[in-house]
C-alpha positions as CSV (number, residue, x, y, z in Angstrom):
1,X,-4.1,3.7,27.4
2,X,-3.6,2.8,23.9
3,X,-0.4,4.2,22.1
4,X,-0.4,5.9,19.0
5,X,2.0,6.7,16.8
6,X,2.7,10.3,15.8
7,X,1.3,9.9,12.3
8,X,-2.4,8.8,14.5
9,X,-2.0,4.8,13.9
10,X,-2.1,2.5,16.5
11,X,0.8,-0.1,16.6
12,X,0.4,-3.7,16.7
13,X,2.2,-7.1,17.0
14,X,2.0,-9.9,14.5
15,X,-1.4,-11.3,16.3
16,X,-3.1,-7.6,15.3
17,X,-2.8,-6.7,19.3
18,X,-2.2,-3.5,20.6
19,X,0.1,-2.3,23.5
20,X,-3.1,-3.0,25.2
21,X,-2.9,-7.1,25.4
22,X,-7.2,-7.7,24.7
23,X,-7.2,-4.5,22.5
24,X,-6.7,-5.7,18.8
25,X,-6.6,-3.5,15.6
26,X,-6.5,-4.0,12.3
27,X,-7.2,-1.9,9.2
28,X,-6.2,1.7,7.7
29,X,-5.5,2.9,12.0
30,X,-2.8,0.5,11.5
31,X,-1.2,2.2,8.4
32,X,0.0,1.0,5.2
33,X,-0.5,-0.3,3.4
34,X,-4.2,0.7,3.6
35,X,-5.4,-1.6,1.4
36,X,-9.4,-3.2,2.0
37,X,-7.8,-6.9,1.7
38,X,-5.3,-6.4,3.9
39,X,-7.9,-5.1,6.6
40,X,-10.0,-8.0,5.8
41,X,-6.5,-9.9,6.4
42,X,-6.1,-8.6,9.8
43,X,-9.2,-9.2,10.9
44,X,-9.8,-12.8,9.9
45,X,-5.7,-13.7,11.9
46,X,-7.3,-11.0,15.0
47,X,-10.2,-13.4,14.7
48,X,-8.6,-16.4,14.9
49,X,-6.3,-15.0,17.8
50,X,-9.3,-14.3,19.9
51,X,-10.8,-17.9,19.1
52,X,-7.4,-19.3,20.5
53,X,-5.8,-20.5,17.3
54,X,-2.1,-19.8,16.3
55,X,-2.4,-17.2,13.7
56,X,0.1,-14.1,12.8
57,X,-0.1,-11.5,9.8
58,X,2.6,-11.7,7.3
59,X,2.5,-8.2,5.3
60,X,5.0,-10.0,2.7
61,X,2.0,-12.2,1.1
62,X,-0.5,-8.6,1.0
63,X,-0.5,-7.8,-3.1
64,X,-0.4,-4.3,-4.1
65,X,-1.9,-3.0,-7.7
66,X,-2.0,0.1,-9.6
67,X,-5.6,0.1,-11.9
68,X,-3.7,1.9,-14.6
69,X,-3.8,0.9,-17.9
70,X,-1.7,-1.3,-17.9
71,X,-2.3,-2.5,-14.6
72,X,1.2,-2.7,-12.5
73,X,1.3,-5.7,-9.7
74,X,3.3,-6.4,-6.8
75,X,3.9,-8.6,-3.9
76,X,7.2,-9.5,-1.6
77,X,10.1,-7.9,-2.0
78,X,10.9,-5.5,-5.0
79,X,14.3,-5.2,-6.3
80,X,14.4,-1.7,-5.2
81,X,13.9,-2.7,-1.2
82,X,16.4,-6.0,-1.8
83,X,19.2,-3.1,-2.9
84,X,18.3,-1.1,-0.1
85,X,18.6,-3.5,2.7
86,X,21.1,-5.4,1.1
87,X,19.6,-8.5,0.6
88,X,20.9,-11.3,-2.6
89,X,18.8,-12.2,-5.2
90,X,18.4,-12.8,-8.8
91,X,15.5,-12.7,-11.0
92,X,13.8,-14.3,-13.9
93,X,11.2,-12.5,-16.1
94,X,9.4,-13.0,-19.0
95,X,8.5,-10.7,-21.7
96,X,4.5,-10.6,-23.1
97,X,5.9,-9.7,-26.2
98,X,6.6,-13.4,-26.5
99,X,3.1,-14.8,-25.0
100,X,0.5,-16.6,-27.5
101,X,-1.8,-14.6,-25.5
102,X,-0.8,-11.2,-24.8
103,X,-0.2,-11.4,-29.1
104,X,-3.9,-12.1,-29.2
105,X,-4.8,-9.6,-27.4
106,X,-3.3,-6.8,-29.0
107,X,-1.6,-6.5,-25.4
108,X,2.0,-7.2,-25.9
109,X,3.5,-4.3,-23.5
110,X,3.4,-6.6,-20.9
111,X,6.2,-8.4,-18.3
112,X,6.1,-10.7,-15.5
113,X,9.4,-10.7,-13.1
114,X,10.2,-13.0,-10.6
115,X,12.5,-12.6,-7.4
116,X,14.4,-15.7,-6.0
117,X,16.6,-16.3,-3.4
118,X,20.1,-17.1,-4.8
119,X,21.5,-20.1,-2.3
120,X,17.4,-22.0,-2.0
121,X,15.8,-20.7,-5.2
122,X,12.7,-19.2,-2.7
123,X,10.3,-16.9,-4.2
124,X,11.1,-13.5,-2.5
125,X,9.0,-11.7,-4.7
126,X,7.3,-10.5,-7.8
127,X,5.7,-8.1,-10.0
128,X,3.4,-7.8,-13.3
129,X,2.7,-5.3,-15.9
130,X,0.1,-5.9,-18.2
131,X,-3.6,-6.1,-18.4
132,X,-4.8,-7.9,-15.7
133,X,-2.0,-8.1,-13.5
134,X,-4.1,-7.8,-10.8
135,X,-5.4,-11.3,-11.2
136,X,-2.1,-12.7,-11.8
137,X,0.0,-11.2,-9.0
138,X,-2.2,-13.8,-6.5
139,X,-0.1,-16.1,-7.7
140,X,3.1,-15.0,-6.3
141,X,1.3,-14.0,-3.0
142,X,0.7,-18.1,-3.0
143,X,4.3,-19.1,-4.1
144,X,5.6,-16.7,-1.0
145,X,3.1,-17.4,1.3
146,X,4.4,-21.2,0.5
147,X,7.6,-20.9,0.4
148,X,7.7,-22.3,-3.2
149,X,11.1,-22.7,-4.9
150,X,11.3,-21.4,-8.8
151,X,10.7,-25.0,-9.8
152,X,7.1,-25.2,-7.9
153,X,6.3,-22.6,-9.9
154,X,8.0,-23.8,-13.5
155,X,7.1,-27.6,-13.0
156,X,3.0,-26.5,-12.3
157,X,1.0,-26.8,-15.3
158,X,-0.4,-24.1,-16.5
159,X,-2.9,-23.6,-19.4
160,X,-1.6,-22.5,-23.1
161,X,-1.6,-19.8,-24.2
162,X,-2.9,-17.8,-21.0
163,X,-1.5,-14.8,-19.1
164,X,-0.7,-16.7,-16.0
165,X,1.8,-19.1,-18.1
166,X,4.2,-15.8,-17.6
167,X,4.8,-16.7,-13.8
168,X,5.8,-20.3,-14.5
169,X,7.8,-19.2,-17.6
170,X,9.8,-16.3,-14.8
171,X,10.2,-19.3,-13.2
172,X,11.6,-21.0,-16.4
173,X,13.9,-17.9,-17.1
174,X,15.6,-17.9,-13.7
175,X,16.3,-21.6,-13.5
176,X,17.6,-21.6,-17.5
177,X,14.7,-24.1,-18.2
178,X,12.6,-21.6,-20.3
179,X,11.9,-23.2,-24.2
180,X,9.9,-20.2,-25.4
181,X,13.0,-18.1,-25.7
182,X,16.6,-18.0,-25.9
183,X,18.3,-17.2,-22.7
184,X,22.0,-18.9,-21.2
185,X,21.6,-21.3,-19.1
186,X,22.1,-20.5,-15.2
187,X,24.0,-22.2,-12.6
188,X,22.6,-25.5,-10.5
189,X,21.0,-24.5,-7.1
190,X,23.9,-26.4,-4.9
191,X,23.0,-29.2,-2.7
192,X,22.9,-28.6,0.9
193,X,26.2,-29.9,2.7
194,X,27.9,-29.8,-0.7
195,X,30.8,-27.1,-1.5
């Protein structure tokens, strides 16, 4: 039969199957996050598993957000899970205070916070706070999901003054490239092979 945790949910693999190999789940009876996009997740990689194509869920691309006022985003890894299981990184952020746009909007309270690897400059992960946040954190998902480095994100061209210019300038911030403020410089990423 099917196994079930003691907290009711029913464990799966990367492919959404259960202990039970033509049995697949996907959804809140897999836990949390219980989220309705990462059900609908789930079910489109259970789909294509069934059809025969390679697929696997990746819970490090699912976006979280708080609908507070202001909205909080996340995706990836948070600093607080990197301390915990001991994983390097540094971050670059950008305060809305200094966005054209957030100024406009009478919405300065903002900030948008990017987590890089230290050694390849991957993004790792990410948060926003601020209105809309929500619609911004998709982003991040993409620059994960992509394996983007914190130039990707800094060298794409984004439209001024907007909301979503604050990933690209985190981006900016971390690799000491960032115009729209003052902040030292940071080391080169080091080429591979090179001491």
């Amino acid at each position: 039969g099917l196994l079930v945790t003691d907290r009711g949910f029913l464990p799966v693999d990367r492919q959404q199957r259960t202990n039970v190999p033509h049995i697949f789940a996907i959804g809140d009876i897999v836990g949390q996050p219980m989220l309705a996009h990462k059900a609908m997740h789930e079910g489109r990689v259970a789909a294509e598993v069934i059809a025969g194509e390679t697929s696997a869920f990746d819970a490090r691309v699912i976006p979280s957000v708080a609908y507070t006022d202001p909205e909080v985003a996340w995706v990836g890894l948070t600093e607080t899970q990197a301390k915990a299981q001991g994983i390097a990184y540094e971050k670059g952020s950008f305060p809305w205070a200094a966005s054209g746009r957030s100024l406009a909007l009478g919405r300065d309270e903002g900030m948008t916070k990017l987590l890089f690897d230290p050694e390849t400059h991957r993004v790792l992960g990410g948060g926003v706070v601020g209105p809309g946040a929500g619609d911004l954190i998709s982003e991040v998902a993409l620059a994960i999901e992509m394996d983007c480095e914190a130039a990707d994100l800094g060298l794409t061209v984004h439209p001024h003054p907007t909301l979503s210019e604050t990933v690209a300038m985190s981006a900016e911030a971390f690799e000491g490239t960032l115009t729209e403020l003052y902040l030292p410089r940071r080391k080169p990423k080091k080429a591979k092979g090179v001491e």
